[in-house]
C-alpha positions in Angstrom: -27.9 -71.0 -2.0 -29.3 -71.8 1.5 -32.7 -71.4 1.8 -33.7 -68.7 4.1 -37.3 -69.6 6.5 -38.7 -67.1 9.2 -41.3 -67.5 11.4 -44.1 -64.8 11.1 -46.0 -66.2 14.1 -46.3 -69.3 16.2 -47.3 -72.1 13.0 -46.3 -69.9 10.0 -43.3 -69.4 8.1 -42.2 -67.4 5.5 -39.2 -67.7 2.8 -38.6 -64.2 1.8 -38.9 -62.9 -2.1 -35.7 -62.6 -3.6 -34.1 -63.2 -6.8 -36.9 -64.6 -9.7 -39.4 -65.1 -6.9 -42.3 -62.8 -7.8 -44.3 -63.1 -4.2 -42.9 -65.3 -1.1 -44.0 -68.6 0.4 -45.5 -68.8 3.6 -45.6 -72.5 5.2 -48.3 -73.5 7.8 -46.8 -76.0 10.2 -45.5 -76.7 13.5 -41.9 -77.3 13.7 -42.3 -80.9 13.1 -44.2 -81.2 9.7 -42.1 -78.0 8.7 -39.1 -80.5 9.2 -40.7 -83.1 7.0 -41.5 -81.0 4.5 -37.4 -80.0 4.4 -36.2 -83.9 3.6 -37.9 -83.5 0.2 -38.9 -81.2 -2.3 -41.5 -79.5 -1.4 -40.2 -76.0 -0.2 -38.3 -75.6 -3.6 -41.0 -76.5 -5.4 -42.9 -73.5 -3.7 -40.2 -71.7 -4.2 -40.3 -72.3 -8.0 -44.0 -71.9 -8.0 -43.8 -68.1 -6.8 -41.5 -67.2 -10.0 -44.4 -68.2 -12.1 -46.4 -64.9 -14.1 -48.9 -63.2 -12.3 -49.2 -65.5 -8.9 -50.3 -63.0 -6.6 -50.0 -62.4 -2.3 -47.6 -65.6 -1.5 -47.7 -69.2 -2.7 -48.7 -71.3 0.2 -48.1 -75.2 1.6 -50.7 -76.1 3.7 -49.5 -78.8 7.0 -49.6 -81.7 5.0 -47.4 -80.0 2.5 -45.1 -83.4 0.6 -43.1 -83.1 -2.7 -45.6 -83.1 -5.7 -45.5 -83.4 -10.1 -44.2 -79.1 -10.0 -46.3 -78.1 -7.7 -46.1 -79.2 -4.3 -48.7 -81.2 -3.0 -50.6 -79.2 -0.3 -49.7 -76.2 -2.7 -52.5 -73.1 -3.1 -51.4 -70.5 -5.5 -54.0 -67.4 -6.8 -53.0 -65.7 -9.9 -54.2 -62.3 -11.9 -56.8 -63.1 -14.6 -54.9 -61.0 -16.8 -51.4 -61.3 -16.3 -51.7 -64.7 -14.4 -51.3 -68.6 -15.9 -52.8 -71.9 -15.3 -50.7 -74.8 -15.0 -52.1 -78.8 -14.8 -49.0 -79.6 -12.6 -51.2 -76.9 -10.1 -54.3 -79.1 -9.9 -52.7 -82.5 -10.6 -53.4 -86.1 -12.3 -56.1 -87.1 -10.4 -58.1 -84.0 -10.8 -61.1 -83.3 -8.2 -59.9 -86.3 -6.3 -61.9 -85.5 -3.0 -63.7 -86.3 0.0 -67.5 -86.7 0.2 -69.2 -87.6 4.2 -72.2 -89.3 4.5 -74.2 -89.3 7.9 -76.3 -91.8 9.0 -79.4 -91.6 11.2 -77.7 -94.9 13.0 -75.6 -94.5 16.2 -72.0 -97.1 15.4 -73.3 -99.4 18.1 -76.3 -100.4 15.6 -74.2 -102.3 13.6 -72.6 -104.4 15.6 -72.7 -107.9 14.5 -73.5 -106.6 11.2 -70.5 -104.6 10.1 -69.0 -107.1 8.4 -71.9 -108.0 6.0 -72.3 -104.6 5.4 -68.8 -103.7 4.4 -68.7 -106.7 2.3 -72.0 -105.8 0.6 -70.3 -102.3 0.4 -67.4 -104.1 -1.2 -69.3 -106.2 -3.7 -71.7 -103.1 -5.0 -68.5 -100.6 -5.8 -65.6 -101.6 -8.5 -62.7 -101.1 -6.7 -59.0 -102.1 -7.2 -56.6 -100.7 -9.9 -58.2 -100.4 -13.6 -61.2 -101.3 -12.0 -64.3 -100.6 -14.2 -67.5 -99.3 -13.4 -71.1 -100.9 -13.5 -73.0 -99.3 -16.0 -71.8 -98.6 -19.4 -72.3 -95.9 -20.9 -72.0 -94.6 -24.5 -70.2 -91.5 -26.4 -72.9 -89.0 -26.0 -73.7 -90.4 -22.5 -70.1 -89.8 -21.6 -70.2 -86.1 -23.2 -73.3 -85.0 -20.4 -71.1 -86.9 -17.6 -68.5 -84.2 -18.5 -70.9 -81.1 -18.8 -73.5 -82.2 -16.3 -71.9 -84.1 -13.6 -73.5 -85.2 -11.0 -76.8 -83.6 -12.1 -76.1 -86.7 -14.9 -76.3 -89.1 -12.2 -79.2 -87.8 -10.5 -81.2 -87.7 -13.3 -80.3 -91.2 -14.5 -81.1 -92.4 -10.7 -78.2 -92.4 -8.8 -79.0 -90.5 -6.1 -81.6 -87.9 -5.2 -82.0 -83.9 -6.4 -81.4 -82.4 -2.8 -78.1 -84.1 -2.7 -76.9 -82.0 -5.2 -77.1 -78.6 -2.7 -74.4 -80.6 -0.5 -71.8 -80.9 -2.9 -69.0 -78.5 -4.1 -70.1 -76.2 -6.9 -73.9 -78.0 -6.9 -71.5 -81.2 -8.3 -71.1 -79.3 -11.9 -68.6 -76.6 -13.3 -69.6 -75.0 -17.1 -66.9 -77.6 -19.0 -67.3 -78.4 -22.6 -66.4 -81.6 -23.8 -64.9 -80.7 -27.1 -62.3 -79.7 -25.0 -61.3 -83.4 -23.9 -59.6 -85.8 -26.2 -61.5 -89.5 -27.4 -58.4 -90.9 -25.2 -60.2 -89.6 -22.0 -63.5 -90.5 -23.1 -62.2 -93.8 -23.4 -61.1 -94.3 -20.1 -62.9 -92.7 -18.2 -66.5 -93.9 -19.9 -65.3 -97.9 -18.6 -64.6 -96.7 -15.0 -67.3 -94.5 -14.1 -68.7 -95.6 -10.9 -65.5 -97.2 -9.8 -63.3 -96.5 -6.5 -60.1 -96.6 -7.8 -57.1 -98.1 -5.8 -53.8 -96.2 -4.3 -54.8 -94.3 -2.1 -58.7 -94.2 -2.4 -61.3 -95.7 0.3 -64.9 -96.3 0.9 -64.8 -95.9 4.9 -67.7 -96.8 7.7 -66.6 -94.5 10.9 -67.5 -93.6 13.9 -67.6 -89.7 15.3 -65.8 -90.0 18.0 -65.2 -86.2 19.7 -67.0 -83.2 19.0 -64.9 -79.5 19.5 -67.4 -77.3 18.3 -70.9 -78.0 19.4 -73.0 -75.2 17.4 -70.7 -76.3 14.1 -71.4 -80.1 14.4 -75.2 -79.3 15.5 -75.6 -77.6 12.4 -73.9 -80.4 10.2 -76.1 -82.6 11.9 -73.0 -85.0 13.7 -72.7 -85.9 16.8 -70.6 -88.2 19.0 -71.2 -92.1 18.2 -73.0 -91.4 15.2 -71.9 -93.6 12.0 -70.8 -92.3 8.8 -69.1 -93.0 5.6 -66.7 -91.6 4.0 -65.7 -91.7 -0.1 -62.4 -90.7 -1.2 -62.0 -91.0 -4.9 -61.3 -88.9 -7.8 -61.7 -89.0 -11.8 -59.9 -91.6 -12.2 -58.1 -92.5 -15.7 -60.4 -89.7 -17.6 -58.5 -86.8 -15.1 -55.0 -88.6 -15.6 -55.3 -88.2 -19.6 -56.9 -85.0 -19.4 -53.5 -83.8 -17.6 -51.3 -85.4 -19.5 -52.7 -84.1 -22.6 -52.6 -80.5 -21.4 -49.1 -81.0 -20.3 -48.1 -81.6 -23.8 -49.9 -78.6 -25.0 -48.3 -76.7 -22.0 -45.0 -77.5 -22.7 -45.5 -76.0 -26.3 -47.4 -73.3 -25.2 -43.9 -72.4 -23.2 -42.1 -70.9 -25.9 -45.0 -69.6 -27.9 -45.6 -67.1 -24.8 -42.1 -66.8 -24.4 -42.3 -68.0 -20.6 -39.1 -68.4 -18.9 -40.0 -71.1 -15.9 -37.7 -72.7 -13.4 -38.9 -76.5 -13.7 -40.6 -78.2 -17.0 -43.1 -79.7 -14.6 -44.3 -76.2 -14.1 -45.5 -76.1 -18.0 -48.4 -73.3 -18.2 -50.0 -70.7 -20.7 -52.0 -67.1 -19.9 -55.3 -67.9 -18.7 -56.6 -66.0 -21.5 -55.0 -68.0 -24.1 -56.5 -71.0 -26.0 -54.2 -72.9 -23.9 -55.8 -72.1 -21.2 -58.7 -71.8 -21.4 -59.3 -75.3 -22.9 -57.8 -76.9 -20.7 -59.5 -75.0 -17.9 -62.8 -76.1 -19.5 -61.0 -80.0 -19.9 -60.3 -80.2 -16.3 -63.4 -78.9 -15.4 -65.4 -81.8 -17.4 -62.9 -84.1 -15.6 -63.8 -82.9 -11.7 -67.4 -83.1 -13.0 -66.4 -87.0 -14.2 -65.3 -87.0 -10.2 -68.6 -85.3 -8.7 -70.7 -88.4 -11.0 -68.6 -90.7 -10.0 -68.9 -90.0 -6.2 -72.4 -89.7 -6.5 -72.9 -93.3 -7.9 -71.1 -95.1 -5.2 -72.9 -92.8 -2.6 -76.2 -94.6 -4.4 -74.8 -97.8 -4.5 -73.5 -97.5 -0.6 -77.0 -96.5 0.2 -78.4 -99.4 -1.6 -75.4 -101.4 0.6 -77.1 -100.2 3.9 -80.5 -100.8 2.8 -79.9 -104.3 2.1 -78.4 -105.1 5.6 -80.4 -102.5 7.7 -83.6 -101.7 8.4 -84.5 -98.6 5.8 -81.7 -96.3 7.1 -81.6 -92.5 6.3 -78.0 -91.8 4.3 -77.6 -87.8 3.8 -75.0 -85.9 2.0 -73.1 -84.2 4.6 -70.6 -82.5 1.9 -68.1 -83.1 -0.5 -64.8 -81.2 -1.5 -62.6 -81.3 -4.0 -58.9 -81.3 -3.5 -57.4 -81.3 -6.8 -58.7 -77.9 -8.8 -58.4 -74.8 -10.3 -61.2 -72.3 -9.9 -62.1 -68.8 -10.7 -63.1 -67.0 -7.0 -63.4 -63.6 -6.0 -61.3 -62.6 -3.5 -61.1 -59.2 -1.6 -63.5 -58.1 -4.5 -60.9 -59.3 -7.3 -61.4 -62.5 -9.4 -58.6 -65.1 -9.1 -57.5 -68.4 -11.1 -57.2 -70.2 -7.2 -54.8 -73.5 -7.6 -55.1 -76.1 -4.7 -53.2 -79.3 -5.2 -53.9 -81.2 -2.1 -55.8 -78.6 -0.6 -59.6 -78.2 0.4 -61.3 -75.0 0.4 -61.8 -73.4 3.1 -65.2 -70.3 3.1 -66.3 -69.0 6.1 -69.8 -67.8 7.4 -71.4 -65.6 4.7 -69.7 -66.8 1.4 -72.2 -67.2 -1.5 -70.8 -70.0 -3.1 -71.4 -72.0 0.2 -74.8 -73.9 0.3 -77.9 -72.3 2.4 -77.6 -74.7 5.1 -74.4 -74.2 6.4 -74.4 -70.2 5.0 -74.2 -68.7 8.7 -71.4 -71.5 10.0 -68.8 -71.8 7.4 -68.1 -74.1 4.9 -67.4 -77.8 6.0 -64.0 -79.0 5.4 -62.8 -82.7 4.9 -60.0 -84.0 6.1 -59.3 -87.7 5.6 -56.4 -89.7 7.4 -54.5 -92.4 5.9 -55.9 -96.2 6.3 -57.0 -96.7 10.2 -56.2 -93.4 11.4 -58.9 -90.7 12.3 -60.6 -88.2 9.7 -61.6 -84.8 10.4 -64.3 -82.5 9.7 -63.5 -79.2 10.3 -65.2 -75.3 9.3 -64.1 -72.8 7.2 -63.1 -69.6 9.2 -62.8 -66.2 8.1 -59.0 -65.9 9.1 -58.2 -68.5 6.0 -58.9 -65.1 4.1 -55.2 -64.9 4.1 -54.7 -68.3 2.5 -57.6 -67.5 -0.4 -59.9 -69.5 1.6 -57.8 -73.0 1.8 -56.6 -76.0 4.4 -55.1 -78.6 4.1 -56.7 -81.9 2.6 -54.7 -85.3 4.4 -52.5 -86.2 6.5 -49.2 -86.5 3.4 -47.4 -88.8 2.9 -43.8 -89.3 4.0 -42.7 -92.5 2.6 -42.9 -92.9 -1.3 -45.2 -95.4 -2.1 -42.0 -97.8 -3.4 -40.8 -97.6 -0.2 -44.3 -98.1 1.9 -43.9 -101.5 -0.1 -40.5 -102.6 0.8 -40.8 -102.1 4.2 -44.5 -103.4 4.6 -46.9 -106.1 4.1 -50.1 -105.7 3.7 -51.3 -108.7 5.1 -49.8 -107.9 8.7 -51.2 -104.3 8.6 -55.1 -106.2 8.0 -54.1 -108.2 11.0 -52.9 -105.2 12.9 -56.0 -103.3 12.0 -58.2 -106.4 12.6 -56.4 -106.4 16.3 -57.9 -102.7 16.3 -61.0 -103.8 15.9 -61.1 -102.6 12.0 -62.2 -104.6 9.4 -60.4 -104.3 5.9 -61.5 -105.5 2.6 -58.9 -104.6 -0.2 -58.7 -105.9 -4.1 -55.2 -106.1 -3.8 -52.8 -106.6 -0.6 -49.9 -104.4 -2.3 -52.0 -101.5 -2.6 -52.2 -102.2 1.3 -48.8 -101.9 2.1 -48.5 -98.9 -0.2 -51.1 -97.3 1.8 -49.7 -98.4 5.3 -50.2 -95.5 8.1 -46.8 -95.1 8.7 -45.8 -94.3 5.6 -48.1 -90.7 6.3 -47.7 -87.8 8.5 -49.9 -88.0 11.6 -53.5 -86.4 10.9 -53.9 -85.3 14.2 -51.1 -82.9 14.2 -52.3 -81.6 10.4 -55.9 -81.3 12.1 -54.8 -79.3 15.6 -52.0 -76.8 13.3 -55.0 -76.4 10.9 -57.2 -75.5 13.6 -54.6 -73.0 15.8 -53.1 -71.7 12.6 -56.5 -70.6 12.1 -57.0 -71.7 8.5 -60.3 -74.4 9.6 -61.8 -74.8 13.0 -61.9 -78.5 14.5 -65.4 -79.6 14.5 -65.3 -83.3 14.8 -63.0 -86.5 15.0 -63.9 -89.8 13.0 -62.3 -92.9 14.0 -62.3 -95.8 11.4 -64.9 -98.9 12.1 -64.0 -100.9 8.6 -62.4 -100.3 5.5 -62.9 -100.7 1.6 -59.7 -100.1 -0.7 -59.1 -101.0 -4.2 
C-alpha cells in the first residue's frame, strides 16, 4: 500500500490514520530531510508506532528523523496513563544519551597557542574509546546510589559543585530503584562510570560563533567568541543491558496482555503493569548512571582547564537528555512522553524548567556531527503541539558500515586539521564511522526547527578541537 503524506503547512507533514493506525504521524521537515527520511525506514516505523495502545494526538519525527531499533530515531510519542504502554525500543539502548554545554568566562582567542595542550590534557583526564573504563572504582552499594541519586552522587563524592545541579535536566536525578536493574548492569556500568564512550560521543571545545536571539543568549550567559565545551555521552554499557533486559521481559509481556503489535522491536506492556513499571524505574536509574557520568567528566574537564589556564570560571549552561521516557503534564493531563533522539523542548513558564531560565524557555541542545556547528536553541510555546519536543542532531544518513567503507579516518583528521580543528580520537575507525558526511546537515535540522516553530535559534557553535573515543 503506497504511503499517503500531506502537507499541513509549509515544514509539516502529515500521513493520515487509517487502517490499525490509532492517531496519525506528522513529520517536521523541509522537503529535503522529508526525502531522506523516505530512503529508509523511518516513516513506517512511525507508522507502526501510532498502532500501538493508548499513543495519543499523533506520533511525531522530528527533522533529523533516521530509521531506529522500532521506534524511529527522532521519534516522540505521548501515551494515556491508563490505557497507554511503555516500550524500551521508545527510549533506546543508550538511554539518556545527551548533551551537556559548558561556558567559559574565556573568549576562543585566549587559547590560542594553548589549545592543543588543553585538549590533550582534556583527552588524558576522560576514558574514552570503546569499552573504555572509568577512573574511580566503585563498589556494589556505591553503584546502587549512582542509580538512585545520580548526579547528586557525584556532587557529593566531589565531582562537581551543588549549584550545578539546578542546570541539569530533572536536578540530574529521576526517583529509580535499583532492585529494578539486574547484577549484569551493575557490572558494566560500575567499570565505566566516568567514561566517554566511543561511536558517536565527543568531548568538544567550541567557539559561539552567531547569536539570533540576543535577550535568549543574554540570559544563558553566551555570546559571540565566547569558548565552550560541549559533552555528548550517555549511560553507557549499564543503559545498553538495562534495555536489552526489558526487551526480553517485553517480548513476554506481549502475549500475557494479549497485545497485537505490528513489529517485535515494538515489544511493550501497560504502564501500570509490573512490566512497566520496573522497567520505567530501571531506565530511570540508568539516565541517572548518564547525569553521574556527565557530571564527572564536566569535573575532570574543569580540572583540564585549570591545569593549562589561569583559574578559569566553567559553568553548567544545561544538559538534556535525548533518550527517555518521562511522566509530564500536558494540557493538564499526565502523559508517559517517549523521545528517542529527541530533546525537550518547555517554553517560558514551565515548572519543571530551572529558575534562571523560567521567563525565557528551556535551553535546547543540539549537537552536529564531528566538525560541523552545534546549536543551542529555546523552547517555545508553539512546541505545545509536539508535547514540548525538537529534534536532538543532525541524523545520520549513512549506516555506520558504510561511513567505514567509504572513509578513512585518518584523512578526515587531516581534513579537519586543514580546518583549523584539532582531533584526538582512541581509535581512527570510530573516526570514519563518525565522518560528517555520513549525517544530514545540522544547519538545515537547526533553521526547520526554528521556522517550524518547535525551538527558537539562539546560537551557533563552531568546533575549535575534538575528543572522541
Amino acid at each position: 500500500m503506497k504511503m499517503i503524506i500531506e502537507r499541513l503547512r509549509n515544514e509539516l507533514w502529515e500521513i493520515p490514520r487509517e487502517g490499525r493506525m490509532n492517531v496519525p504521524v506528522r513529520i517536521v521537515a523541509s522537503e529535503e530531510l522529508l526525502e531522506m527520511m523516505k530512503r529508509d525506514m523511518t516513516l513506517q516505523q512511525a507508522v507502526n508506532v501510532s498502532m500501538l495502545p493508548g499513543i495519543v494526538d499523533a506520533c511525531f519525527v522530528m527533522p533529523d528523523g533516521h530509521q531506529g531499533y522500532g521506534f524511529p530515531i527522532g521519534g516522540v510519542a505521548a501515551f494515556d496513563m491508563e490505557s497507554g504502554v511503555i516500550s524500551p525500543g521508545g527510549v533506546g539502548y543508550d538511554i539518556n544519551c545527551g548533551v551537556r554545554l559548558i561556558k567559559t568566562d574565556l573568549a576562543s582567542s585566549e587559547i590560542d597557542g594553548k589549545k592543543d595542550q588543553l585538549l590533550k590534557a582534556m583527552f588524558n583526564n576522560v576514558p574514552s574509546g570503546l569499552g573504555s573504563k572509568g577512573k574511580v572504582r566503585i563498589g556494589r552499594d556505591d553503584m546502587d546510589q549512582v542509580l538512585e541519586l545520580g548526579a547528586r552522587w557525584a556532587v557529593e563524592n566531589g565531582f562537581g559543585e551543588k549549584g550545578d545541579l539546578k542546570f541539569i535536566e530533572e536536578g540530574g536525578n529521576m526517583p529509580s530503584d535499583s532492585r529494578a536493574i539486574s547484577d549484569q548492569a551493575k557490572k558494566r556500568g560500575s567499570s565505566q562510570l566516568g567514561s566517554l564512550g566511543s561511536g558517536n560521543h565527543f568531548l568538544e571545545l567550541q567557539k559561539v560563533s552567531t547569536v539570533y536571539d540576543e535577550g535568549a543568549a543574554k540570559a544563558f550567559g553566551l555570546y559571540e567568541g565566547q569558548l565552550v565545551v560541549m559533552i555528548h555521552t550517555g549511560s553507557r554499557g549499564c543503559g545498553h543491558q538495562v534495555c536489552s533486559d526489558y526487551l526480553r521481559t517485553m517480548e513476554r509481556a506481549i502475549e500475557r496482555y494479549g497485545l497485537v503489535l505490528p513489529d517485535r522491536e515494538l515489544a511493550c506492556a501497560p504502564i501500570q503493569s509490573p512490566e512497566g513499571e520496573n522497567y520505567f524505574k530501571a531506565m530511570c536509574g540508568a539516565a541517572n548512571f548518564a547525569w553521574a557520568n556527565r557530571q564527572m567528566i564536566t569535573h575532570w574537564t574543569r580540572e583540564s582547564f585549570g591545569s593549562v589556564l589561569n583559574d578559569p570560571e566553567l559553568e553548567i549552561l544545561y544538559d538534556v537528555a535525548h533518550n527517555i521516557a518521562k511522566r509530564e503534564e500536558h494540557g493538564g493531563k499526565e502523559y508517559m512522553v517517549h523521545r528517542k533522539g529527541a530533546t525537550r523542548s518547555l517554553w517560558k513558564g514551565r515548572k519543571e524548567i530551572t529558575e534562571a531560565y523560567r521567563n525565557v524557555g528551556q535551553p535546547v541542545l543540539i549537537p552536529g556531527s564531528m566538525g560541523t556547528a552545534s546549536y543551542v536553541l529555546c523552547g517555545c510555546e508553539s512546541a505545545s503541539g509536539f508535547f514540548g519536543s525538537a529534534a536532538h542532531g543532525a541524523g545520520r544518513v549513512l549506516s555506520r558500515s558504510k561511513a567505514i567503507k567509504r572513509f578513512s579516518g585518518q584523512d578526515i583528521k587531516k581534513d579537519l586539521g586543514r580546518r583549523g580543528i584539532e582531533l584526538l580520537a582512541d581509535n581512527m575507525k570510530t573516526v570514519a564511522e563518525e565522518a560528517p558526511e555520513a549525517y544530514k546537515d545540522i544547519d538545515s535540522v537547526a533553521s526547520v526547527s526554528d521556522s517550524a516553530g518547535i525551538a527558537t535559534r539562539v546560537a551557533r557553535l563552531v568546533p575549535l578541537g575534538v575528543v572522541k573515543g
